[in-house]
C-alpha positions as CSV (number, residue, x, y, z in Angstrom):
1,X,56.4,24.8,127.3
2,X,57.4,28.3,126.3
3,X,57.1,29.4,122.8
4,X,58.8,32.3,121.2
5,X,57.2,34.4,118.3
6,X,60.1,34.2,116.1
7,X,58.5,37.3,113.8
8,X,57.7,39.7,116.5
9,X,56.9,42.9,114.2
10,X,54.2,40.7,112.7
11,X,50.3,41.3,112.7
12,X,50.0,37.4,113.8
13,X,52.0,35.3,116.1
14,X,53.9,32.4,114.4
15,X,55.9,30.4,116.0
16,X,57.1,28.8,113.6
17,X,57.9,28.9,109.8
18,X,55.2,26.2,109.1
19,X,52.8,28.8,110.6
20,X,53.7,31.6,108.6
21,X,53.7,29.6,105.6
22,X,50.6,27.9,106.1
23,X,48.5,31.5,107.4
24,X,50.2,32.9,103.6
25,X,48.8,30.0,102.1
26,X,45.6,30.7,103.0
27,X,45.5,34.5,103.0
28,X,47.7,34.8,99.4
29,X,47.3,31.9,97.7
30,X,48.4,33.4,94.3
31,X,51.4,35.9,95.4
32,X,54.9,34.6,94.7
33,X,56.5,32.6,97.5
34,X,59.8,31.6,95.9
35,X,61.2,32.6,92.8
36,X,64.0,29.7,91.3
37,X,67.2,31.4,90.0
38,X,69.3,29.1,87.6
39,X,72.9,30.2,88.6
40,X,72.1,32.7,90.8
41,X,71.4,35.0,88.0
42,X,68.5,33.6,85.6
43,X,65.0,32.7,86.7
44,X,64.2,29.2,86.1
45,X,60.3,28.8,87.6
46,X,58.5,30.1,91.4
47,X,56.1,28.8,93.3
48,X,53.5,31.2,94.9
49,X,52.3,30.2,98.8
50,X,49.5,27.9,98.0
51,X,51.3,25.5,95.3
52,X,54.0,25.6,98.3
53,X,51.2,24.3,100.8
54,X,49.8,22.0,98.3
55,X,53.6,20.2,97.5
56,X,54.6,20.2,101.5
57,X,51.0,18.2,102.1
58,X,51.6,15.9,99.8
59,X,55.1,15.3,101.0
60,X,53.4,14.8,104.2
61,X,50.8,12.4,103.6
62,X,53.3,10.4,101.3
63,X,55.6,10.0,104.1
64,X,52.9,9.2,106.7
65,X,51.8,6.4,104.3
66,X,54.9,5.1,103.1
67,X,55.8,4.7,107.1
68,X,52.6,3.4,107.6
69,X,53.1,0.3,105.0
70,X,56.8,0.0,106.4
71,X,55.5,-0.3,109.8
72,X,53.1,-3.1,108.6
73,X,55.7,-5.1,106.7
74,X,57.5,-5.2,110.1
75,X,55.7,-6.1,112.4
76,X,53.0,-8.1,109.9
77,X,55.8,-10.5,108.6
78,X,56.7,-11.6,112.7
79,X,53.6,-11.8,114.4
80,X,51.1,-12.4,111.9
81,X,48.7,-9.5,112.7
82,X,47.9,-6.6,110.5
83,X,48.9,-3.3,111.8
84,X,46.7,-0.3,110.9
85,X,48.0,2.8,112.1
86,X,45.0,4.6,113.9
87,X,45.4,7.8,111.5
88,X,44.4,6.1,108.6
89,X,40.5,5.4,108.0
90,X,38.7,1.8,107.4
91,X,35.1,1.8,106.5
């Protein structure tokens, strides 16, 4: 598989805009990532890189999960076994 360094005057090679996001989160925590404009004009809130990272992880994990119990109704309801998805941890 070929990748393409989509930012090629970069310092770093991402690949991707999840990789330049997560490497800002990391490096800039507290800078600015998005600034909100209410019509265009009028700034309504901003988010700096590492409330970004922490918002898209928990979309992620809530999504992983909330398939996760989906997948389980299925398939628990029709063949009587439980069904836990190897990524989440029993101890």
């Amino acid at each position: 598989m070929t990748c393409v360094n989509f930012f090629p005057n970069s310092e770093s090679n991402f690949f991707s805009l999840v990789d330049l996001l997560s490497e800002r989160s990391q490096a800039m925590p507290n800078q600015l990532a998005y600034i909100f404009l209410q019509n265009g004009e009028t700034e309504s809130g901003s988010l700096t890189y590492g409330e970004l990272d922490r918002q898209a992880t928990a979309m992620f994990l809530w999504n992983r999960f909330a398939y996760a119990a989906h997948l389980q109704s299925m398939l628990g309801r029709r063949t009587g076994f439980t069904v836990i998805p190897f990524w989440i941890r029993v101890d």
